[in-house]
N, C-alpha and C positions, 0 to 999 in steps of 0.2 A: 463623434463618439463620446459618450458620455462619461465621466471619468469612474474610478473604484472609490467607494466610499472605506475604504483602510483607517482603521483606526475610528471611526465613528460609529459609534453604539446607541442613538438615538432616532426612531424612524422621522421624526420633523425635520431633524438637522440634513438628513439624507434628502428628504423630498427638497425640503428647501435650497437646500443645495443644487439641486439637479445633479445629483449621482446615480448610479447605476443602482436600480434595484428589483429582485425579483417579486412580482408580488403574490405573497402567499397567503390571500383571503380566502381561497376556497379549503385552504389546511386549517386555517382557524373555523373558520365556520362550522368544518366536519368539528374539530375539537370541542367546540362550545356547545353544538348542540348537540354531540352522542355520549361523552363523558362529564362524570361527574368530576375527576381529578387524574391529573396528567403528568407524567416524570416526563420529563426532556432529558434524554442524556446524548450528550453527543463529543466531542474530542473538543479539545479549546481553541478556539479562533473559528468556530462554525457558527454562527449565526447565533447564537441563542440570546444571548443578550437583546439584539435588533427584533427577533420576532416575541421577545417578551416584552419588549418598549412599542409594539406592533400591536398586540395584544391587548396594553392600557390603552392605547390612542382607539382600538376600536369600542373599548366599552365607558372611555368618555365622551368619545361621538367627533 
């Protein structure tokens, strides 16, 4: 069982890690190719930091 990546807000340090992670490439994808600008709002300790650290890893490749 893979562990909880708590407290890490980097998607490298997660992969790298081998932590648990959900992968949400086809939410980015919809995001980048149907909008021009995007508000994320969501409660704190939800994701938002990771899929925005998720977000640069994919448009540096």
């Amino acid at each position: 069982m893979k562990k909880l990546p708590i407290g890490i807000q980097t998607f490298s340090k997660i992969i790298e890690g081998d932590y648990l992670y959900i992968d949400k490439t086809e939410i980015a994808r919809n995001l980048i190719n149907n909008f021009k600008y995007v508000f994320l709002s969501r409660p704190p300790r939800f994701g938002k930091s990771v899929f925005l650290d998720t977000l640069k890893n994919i448009f540096e490749g």
